[in-house]
N, C-alpha and C positions, 0 to 999 in steps of 0.2 A: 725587943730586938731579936728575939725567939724567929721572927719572922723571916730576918734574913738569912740566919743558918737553912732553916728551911728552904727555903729560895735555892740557896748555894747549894743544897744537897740536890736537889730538880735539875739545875743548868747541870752539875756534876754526871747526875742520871744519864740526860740527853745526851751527853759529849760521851759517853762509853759505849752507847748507841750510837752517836757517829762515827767511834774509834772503828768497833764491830764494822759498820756499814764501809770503812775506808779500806779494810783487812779485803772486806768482800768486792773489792769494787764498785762498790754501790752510789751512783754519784747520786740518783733522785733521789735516791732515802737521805743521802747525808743535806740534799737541799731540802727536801721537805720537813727534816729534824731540825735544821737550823731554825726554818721560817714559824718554828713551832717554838723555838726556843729563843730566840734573838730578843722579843717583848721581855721576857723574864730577865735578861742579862743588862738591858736595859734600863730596867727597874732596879736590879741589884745595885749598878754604881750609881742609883740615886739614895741608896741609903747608907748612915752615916756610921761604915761600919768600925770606926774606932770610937764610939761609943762601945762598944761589947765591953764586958766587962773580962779577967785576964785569961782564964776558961775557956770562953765562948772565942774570942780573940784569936784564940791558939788553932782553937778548933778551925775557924774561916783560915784562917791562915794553910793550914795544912789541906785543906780545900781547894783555896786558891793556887795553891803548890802544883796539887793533882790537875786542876785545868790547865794549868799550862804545859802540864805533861802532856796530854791526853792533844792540847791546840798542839803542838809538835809533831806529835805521832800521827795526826790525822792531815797537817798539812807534809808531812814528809812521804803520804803517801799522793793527796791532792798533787802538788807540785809536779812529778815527775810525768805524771798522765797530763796534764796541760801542757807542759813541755812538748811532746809526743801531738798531744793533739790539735798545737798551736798552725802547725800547717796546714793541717786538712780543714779548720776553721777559713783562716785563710780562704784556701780554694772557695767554699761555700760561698765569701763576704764579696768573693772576683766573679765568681759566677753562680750567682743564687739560682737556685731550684724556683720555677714559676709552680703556681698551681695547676695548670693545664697538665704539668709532669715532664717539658721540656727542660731537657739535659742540660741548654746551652753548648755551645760548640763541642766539638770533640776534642779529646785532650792526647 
C-alpha cells in the first residue's frame, strides 16, 4: 500500500502546480496539469485505501486534507475568470469565427 501514499504525494505535487498556475492565470498550464494528472487520481480511488495501516492512514488522510485545500484555492480562482468570461464565450458560440477569418456581422 506504499503505493498509494506515493501516488497521493504525485496528485498532491500536480495540484500545487495547478495552485501556482491559477495564482498566475495560467489556464493551459492548469489544463494540461490536470490532463496529466487526472489518470493518477483515478487510479487512486481505485485503491483500497483503508487498508493502510494507523501511520500510513493518518498520513493519506492529512494528504487528502491538503487536496482539498489546494481544489478550493484553485477553483476560487478558476470560478471568477469563467464568470467574467462566460459572455464573451457566449458571443463566440452566436457568432463563430469561420476560417476564412470573417467576423460575422458587426456588433
Amino acid at each position: 500500500m506504499e503505493a498509494a501514499l506515493v501516488l497521493l504525494d504525485r496528485v498532491a505535487e500536480a495540484h500545487h502546480r495547478m495552485d501556482a498556475m491559477a495564482e498566475a492565470l495560467d489556464w493551459d498550464g492548469i489544463i494540461g496539469e490536470w490532463q496529466e494528472v487526472y489518470p493518477r487520481i483515478v487510479e487512486l480511488r481505485q485503491l483500497p485505501l483503508d487498508r493502510l495501516g494507523e501511520v500510513p492512514r493518518a498520513r493519506a488522510a492529512r494528504r487528502i486534507a491538503e487536496l482539498i485545500e489546494l481544489q478550493e484555492r484553485i477553483s476560487a480562482r478558476i470560478t471568477p475568470w469563467m464568470e467574467q468570461a462566460q459572455p464573451l464565450l457566449e458571443v463566440f458560440r452566436k457568432y463563430p469565427v469561420s476560417a476564412s477569418g470573417d467576423r460575422g456581422p458587426s456588433v
